[in-house]
C-alpha positions in Angstrom: 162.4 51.6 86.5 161.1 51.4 82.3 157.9 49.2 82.5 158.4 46.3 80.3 155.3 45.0 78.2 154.7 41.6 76.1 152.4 43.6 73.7 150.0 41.6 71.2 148.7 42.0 67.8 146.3 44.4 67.2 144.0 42.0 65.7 144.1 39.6 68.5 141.2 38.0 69.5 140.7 38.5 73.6 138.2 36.2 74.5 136.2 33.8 77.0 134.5 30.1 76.9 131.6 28.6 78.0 129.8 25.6 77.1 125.5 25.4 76.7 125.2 22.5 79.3 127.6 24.0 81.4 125.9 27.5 81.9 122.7 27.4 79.9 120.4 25.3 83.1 117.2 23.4 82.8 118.7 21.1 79.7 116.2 18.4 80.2 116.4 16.7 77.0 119.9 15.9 77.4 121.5 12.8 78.4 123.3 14.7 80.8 120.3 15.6 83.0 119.3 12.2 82.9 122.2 11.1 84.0 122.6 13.7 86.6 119.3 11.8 88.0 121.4 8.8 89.0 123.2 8.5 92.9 127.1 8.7 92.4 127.3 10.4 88.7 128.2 13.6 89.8 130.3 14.5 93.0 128.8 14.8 96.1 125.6 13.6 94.0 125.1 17.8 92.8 122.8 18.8 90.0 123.6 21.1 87.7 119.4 22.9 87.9 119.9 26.5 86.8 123.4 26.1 85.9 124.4 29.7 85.4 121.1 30.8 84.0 122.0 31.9 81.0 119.0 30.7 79.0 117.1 33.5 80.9 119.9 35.8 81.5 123.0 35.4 79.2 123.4 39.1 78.5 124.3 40.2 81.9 127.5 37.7 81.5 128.0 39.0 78.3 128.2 42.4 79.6 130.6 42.0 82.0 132.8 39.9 79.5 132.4 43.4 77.2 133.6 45.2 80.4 136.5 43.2 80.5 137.4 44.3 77.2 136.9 40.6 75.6 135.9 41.0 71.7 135.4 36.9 71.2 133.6 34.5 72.9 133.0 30.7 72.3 130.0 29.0 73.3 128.2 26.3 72.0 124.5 25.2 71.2 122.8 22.4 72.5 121.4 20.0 70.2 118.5 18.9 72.8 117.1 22.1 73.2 117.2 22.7 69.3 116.1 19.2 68.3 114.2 17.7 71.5 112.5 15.1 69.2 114.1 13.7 66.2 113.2 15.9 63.1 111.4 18.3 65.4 112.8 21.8 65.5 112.2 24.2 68.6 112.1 27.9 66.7 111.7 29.2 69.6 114.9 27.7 71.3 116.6 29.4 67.5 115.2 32.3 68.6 116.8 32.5 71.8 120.1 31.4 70.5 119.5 34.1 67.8 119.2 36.8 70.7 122.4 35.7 72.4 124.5 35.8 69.5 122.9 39.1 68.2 123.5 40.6 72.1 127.4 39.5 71.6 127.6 41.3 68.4 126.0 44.0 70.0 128.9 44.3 72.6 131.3 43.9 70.0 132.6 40.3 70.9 132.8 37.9 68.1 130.8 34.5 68.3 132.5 31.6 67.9 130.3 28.8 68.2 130.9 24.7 68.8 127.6 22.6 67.6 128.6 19.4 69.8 130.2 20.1 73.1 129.9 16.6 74.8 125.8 16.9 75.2 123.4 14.5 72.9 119.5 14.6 72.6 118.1 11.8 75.1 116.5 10.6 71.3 120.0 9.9 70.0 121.7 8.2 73.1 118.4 5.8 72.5 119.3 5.5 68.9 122.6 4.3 69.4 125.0 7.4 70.0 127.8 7.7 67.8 128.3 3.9 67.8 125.6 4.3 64.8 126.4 5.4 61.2 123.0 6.7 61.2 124.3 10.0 63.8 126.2 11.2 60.5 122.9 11.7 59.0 121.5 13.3 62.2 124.3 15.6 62.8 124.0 16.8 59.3 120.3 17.4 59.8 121.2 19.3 63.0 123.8 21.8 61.6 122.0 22.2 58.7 118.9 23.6 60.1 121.7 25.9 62.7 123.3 27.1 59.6 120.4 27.9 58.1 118.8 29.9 61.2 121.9 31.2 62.8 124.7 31.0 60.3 125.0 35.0 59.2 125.9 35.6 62.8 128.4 33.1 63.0 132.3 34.0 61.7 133.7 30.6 63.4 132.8 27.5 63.9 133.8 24.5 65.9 132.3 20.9 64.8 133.4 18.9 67.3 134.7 19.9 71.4 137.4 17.3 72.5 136.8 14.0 70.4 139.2 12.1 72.1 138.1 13.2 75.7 134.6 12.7 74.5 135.7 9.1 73.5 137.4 8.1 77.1 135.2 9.6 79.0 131.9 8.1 77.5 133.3 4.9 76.0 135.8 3.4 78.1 136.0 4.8 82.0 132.1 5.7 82.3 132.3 9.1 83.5 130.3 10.8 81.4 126.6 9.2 80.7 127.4 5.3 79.1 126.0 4.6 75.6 125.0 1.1 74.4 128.0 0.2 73.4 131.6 0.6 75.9 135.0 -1.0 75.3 138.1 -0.2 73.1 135.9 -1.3 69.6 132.8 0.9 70.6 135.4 3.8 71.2 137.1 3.4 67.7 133.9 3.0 65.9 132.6 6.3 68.0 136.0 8.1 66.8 135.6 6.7 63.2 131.8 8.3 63.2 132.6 11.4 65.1 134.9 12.2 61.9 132.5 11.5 59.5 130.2 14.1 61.3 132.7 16.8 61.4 132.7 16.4 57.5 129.6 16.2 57.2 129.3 19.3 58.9 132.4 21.2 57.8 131.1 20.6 54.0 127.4 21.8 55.3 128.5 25.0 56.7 130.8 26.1 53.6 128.3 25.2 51.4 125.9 28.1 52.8 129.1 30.0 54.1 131.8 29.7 52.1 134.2 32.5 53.8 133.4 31.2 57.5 136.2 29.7 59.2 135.4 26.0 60.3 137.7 23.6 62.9 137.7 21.3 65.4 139.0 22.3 69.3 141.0 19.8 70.1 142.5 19.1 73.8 146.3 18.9 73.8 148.0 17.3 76.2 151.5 17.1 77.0 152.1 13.2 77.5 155.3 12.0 79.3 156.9 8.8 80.9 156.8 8.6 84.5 159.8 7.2 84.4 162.7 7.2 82.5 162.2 3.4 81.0 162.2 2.2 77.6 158.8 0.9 77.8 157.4 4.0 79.4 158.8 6.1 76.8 157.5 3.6 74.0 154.4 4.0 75.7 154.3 8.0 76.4 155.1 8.2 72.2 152.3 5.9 71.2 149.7 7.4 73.2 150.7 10.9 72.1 149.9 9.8 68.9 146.7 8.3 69.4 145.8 10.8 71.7 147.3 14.5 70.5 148.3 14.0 66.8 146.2 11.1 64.5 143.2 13.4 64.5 145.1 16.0 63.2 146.8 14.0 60.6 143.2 12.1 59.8 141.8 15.2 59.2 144.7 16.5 56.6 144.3 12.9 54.6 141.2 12.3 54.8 141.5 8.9 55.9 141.4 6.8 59.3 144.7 5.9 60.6 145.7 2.8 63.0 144.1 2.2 65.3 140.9 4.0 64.7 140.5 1.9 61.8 140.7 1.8 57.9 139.3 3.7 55.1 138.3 7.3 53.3 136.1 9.8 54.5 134.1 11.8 52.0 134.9 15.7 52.3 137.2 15.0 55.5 140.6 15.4 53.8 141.8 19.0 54.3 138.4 19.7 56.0 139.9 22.6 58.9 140.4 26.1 58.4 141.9 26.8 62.1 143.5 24.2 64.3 141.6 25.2 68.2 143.9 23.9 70.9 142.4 23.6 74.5 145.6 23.1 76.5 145.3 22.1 80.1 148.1 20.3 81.8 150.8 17.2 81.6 150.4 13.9 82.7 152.6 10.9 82.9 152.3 7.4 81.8 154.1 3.7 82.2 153.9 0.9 80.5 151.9 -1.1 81.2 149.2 1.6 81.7 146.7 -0.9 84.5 143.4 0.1 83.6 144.3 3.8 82.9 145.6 5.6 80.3 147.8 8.1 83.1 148.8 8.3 86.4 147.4 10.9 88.5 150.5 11.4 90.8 152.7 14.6 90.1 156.7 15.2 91.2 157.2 16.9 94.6 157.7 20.2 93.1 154.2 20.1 91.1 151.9 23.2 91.6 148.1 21.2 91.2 145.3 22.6 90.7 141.8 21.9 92.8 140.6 18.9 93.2 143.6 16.9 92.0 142.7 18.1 88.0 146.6 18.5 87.1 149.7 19.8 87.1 150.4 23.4 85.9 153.0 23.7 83.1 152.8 26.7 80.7 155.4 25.7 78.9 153.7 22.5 77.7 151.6 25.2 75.8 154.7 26.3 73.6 155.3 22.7 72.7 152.0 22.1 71.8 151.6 25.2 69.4 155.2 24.3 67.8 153.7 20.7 67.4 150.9 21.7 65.1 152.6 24.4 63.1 153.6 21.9 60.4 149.9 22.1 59.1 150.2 25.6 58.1 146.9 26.8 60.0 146.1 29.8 62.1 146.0 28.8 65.6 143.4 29.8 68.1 144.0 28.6 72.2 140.1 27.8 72.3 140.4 26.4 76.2 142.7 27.5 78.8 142.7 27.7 82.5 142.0 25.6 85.7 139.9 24.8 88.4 140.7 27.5 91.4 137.8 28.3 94.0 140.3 30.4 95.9 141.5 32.6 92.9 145.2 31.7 94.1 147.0 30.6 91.2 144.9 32.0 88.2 146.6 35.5 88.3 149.8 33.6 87.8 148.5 30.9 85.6 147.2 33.7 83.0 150.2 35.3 83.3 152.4 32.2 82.4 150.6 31.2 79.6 150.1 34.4 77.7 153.5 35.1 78.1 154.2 31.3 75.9 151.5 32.6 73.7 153.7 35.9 73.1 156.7 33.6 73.3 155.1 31.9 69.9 154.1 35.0 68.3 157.6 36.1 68.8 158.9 33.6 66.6 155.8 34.4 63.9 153.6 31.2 65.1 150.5 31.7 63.5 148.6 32.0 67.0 145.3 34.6 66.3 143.4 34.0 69.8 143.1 33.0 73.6 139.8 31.9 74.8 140.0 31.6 78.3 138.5 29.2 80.1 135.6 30.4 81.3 133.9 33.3 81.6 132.0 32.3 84.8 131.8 29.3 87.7 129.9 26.7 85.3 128.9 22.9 86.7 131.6 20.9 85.6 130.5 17.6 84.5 131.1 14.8 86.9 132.7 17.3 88.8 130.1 19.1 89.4 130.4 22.6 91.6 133.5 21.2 93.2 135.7 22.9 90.9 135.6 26.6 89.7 137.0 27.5 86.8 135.3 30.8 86.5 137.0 34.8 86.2 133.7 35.4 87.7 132.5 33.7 91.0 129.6 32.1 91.1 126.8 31.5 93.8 124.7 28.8 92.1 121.7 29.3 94.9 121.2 33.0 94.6 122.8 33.4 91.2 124.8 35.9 92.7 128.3 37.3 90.6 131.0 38.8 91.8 134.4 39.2 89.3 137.6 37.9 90.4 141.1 39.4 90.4 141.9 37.0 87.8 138.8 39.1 85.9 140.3 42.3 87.1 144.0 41.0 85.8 142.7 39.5 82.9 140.4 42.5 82.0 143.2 45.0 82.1 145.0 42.6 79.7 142.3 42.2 77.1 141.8 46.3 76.8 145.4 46.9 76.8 146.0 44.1 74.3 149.8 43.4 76.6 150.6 41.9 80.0 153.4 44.5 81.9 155.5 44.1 84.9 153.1 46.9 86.4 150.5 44.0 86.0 152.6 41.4 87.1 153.7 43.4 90.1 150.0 43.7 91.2 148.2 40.2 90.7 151.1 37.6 90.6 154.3 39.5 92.3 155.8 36.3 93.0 156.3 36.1 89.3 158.1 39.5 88.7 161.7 38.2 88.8 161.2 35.3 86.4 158.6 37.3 83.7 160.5 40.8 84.1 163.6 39.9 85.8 165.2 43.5 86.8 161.7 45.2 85.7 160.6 45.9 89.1 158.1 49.3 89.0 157.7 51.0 92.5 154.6 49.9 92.9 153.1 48.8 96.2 152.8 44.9 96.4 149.0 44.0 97.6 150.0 40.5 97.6 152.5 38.4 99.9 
C-alpha cells in the first residue's frame, strides 16, 4: 500500500529538554543539594551526585541529540553556579555555559534557554525566597549579568519554568525544598513576586536584545471532575483557572487577578513573545478537594505511566493548544513526554502527540516547535532515579548511554521533518489502525 505521512513545516523546530539541576551534577550551592542531604526528601533517599555530567561533558549529549536530527534544544542555567554568593559572579561558570551554548550552535541546534527552572542560590532561600520583594531586584541582577555574557547566543528565552508547579510544590505540599514562609498567603505572595521577576526580566533581555523572543513555559494541565457533580464541575472550572489560565491572562493585562491578589505590575502587561506549553497529562478533581488539589486515581481503561505520574491522553494536548490560541502568539510545546524505564509506551506516546500537534497545524494553529522531554535519563526531583524520562538510557554509576527506540523513532522523525505509517508500523504497530487506518505497508512487525 501508498505510505501515508503527517508532514511538518519546514521551519519546524525538532528539539529536546533538559534542565541544569537535572543533568548538570555537583550543584552545591543550590537548595536542592541541600535538601537532597535530608532522610526522606528524595525516594528511596537517592542523590542526584553527577547527575548526567554535563558540566564536564555536555557535548557528547549534544552530539547525539545532533545525530538525531534535533535543531533546538532547551536547557536552562543555574543561578547557584553563576551567582554562588550574592553579587558575586563565577566567570568561569559563564564561561562554561558559554561553551555549551557555542557547542549547540556548532551542531546546528538552536538554544533556547530558561534562567529559573525550579533551582535557587542557597543565599536567596536564606534571604527569604520569592516570599521577599527584594528577589525582583535579585533576579534582575541575575539575568542582567546572563544577558550581558551569554545573550548573542541566545534566540529564545524562557523567564520562568512552571510557576504554578513551582508554587505547589514548594509552598503548599513540601515536596520540593520548604522556604520560610508555607501556606495558601506565602503561595500567592510567591506567585505575585514570581511575576514581577518575569518582567523584570522580560524588559532586561529586550532592552539589550530587542529582536529575541522572550516567554514563560507554562505546564498545562487538562483538569476534569471525577465525577459528574455540580460541585465537582464548579470545582474542576475554578481550579483550571487558577491553575492553567490566570497566568496567561495576568501576563496580557498586566495586572494580578483574584486570587493571587490585587494591583499593576510595571512592564508585565503584554510582556510574552511565545506562549511555551509543557503538556503532561489529566487529572480529576471533587469538591471538596481534602488536602489535595487532585486525585491520583485514573478510570479502568487509563494507560499510566511509571511510578503512578499520570494518565496518558494526547488529545488533552489539542485542547490545550486551542485554549491559548485566543492570545495570538506562536506556540512552542516546550515539555512533553513521560516517565518510562522500559521504553514501552514512549514509541506510542510520541506518535500520539505529534500527530495532535499536526492535527493543530492542520487547522493553521500557530504551533512552531516540540521540545521533547528529555534528551537523557536526568534525576527527577523528589523522584529521584525512579523515573526515566530519557530517549537516551542512562546508567548514573558508570555514566554509561545507550539510545532508545524512542531515540531511534524519534530521530527518524526529527530528520524527516513527518511521522509515516512505515514509522508507525515499526515502533508502535499497535497504533497503525487508528493513526493510518487502511495504510498498512508490508513491512515486517518487530513488535507484538
Amino acid at each position: 500500500m501508498v505510505k501515508a505521512t503527517m508532514t511538518f513545516p519546514s521551519d519546524f523546530r525538532w528539539g529536546t529538554a533538559t534542565a541544569a539541576y537535572q543533568v548538570e551534577g555537583s550543584n552545591t550551592n543550590s537548595d536542592w543539594w541541600l535538601w537532597e542531604q535530608a532522610e526522606g526528601h528524595i525516594l528511596e533517599n537517592q542523590k542526584s551526585g553527577l547527575a548526567s555530567n554535563w558540566w564536564e561533558n555536555a557535548e557528547a549529549d549534544l552530539d547525539a541529540a545532533a545525530a538525531m536530527g534535533t535543531n533546538a534544544h532547551r536547557l536552562s542555567l543555574e543561578w547557584s553556579r553563576i551567582e554562588p554568593q550574592p553579587s558575586v559572579f563565577d566567570n568561569k561558570a559563564l564561561d562554561r555555559y558559554r561553551q555549551i551554548l557555542q557547542a549547540m550552535r556548532d551542531r546546528g541546534i538552536e538554544p533556547m534557554v530558561t534562567l529559573h527552572h525550579f533551582s535557587n542560590p542557597i543565599w536567596l532561600t536564606e534571604k527569604g525566597d520569592f516570599n521577599t520583594r527584594l528577589v525582583v531586584d535579585y533576579f534582575q541582577r541575575f539575568t542582567a549579568k546572563v544577558v550581558d555574557t551569554l545573550g548573542d547566543l541566545i534566540p529564545k528565552w524562557v523567564t520562568i519554568n512552571e510557576p504554578m508547579v513551582y508554587i505547589i510544590m514548594r509552598y503548599l505540599n513540601g515536596r520540593f525544598p520548604e522556604p520560610q514562609q508555607k501556606g495558601w498567603g506565602a503561595a500567592f505572595k510567591a506567585t505575585r513576586n514570581l511575576l514581577r521577576c518575569h518582567a523584570a526580566a522580560y524588559q532586561t533581555i529586550k532592552e539589550r536584545y530587542p529582536q529575541a523572543e522572550v516567554g514563560i513555559a507554562k505546564n498545562m494541565t487538562i483538569l476534569e471532575p471525577k465525577a459528574d457533580r455540580f460541585l465537582n464541575r464548579w470545582w474542576a472550572r475554578r481550579a483550571s483557572w487558577i491553575y492553567n489560565e490566570a497566568w496567561w491572562e495576568m501576563l496580557v493585562d498586566g495586572r494580578f487577578h483574584r486570587p493571587f491578589g490585587r494591583g499593576i505590575v510595571d512592564g508585565l502587561a503584554d510582556s510574552f513573545d511565545f506562549i511555551g506549553i509543557n503538556y503532561y497529562t489529566r487529572v480529576y478533581l471533587k469538591f471538596p478537594p481534602r488536602g489535595r488539589l487532585w486525585e491520583e486515581e485514573w478510570g479502568p481503561d487509563a494507560v499510566v505511566s511509571d511510578g503512578n505520574y499520570g494518565e496518558v491522553y494526547p488529545a488533552g494536548l489539542f485542547q490545550v493548544i486551542k485554549s491559548v490560541l485566543k492570545y495570538d502568539k506562536p506556540i512552542y510545546i516546550t515539555e512533553n513526554g513521560l516517565p518510562d524505564v522500559e521504553d514501552r509506551l514512549r514509541p506510542s506516546f510520541l506518535i500520539t502527540h505529534l500527530r495532535e500537534i499536526w492535527r493543530a497545524i492542520s487547522f493553521c494553529f500557530p504551533v512552531m516547535g516540540y521540545y521533547h522531554w528529555s534528551l537523557v535519563d536526568n534525576f527527577e526531583w523528589d523522584r529521584g532515579w525512579t523515573q526515566r524520562f530519557g530517549l537516551i538510557e542512562l546508567n548514573p554509576e558508570t555514566q554509561e548511554r545507550k539510545l532508545r527506540e524512542s531515540g531511534r523513532l524519534y530521530g527518524e522523525i526529527c530528520r524527516s521533518g513527518s511521522v509515516s505509517s512505515d514509522m508507525t508500523v515499526q515502533y508502535a504497530p499497535e497504533l497503525i489502525d487508528t493513526i493510518f487506518p487502511g495504510k498498512t505497508p508490508d513491512l515486517p512487525r518487530n513488535k507484538a
